[in-house]
Steps between C-alpha positions, in 0.01 A plus 500: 500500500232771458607911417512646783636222701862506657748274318628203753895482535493186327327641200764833463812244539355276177341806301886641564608144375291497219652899354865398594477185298283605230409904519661789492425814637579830292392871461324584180316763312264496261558848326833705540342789736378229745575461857678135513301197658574192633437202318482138632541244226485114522590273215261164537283297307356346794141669536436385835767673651444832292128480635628445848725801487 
């Protein structure tokens, strides 16, 4: 998949798969009078599927 290019429904149900099994998804700041962010992170070892996501 290329930026830019709309995410197939297949691709959002295993990228969804992928954070529920692995990720987590929190709000975070980097300095105390920051705005909080989300933050998407996924625990793997497997570069191939860090590369693909």
């Amino acid at each position: 998949m290329n930026r830019g290019e709309i995410m197939k429904d297949w691709e959002a149900a295993y990228l969804a798969g992928i954070i529920d099994g692995e990720g987590s998804i929190t709000l975070t700041r980097m300095h105390k009078k920051e705005f909080r962010r989300p933050c998407i992170t996924i625990s793997s070892s497997d570069k191939e599927l860090l590369v693909y996501i």
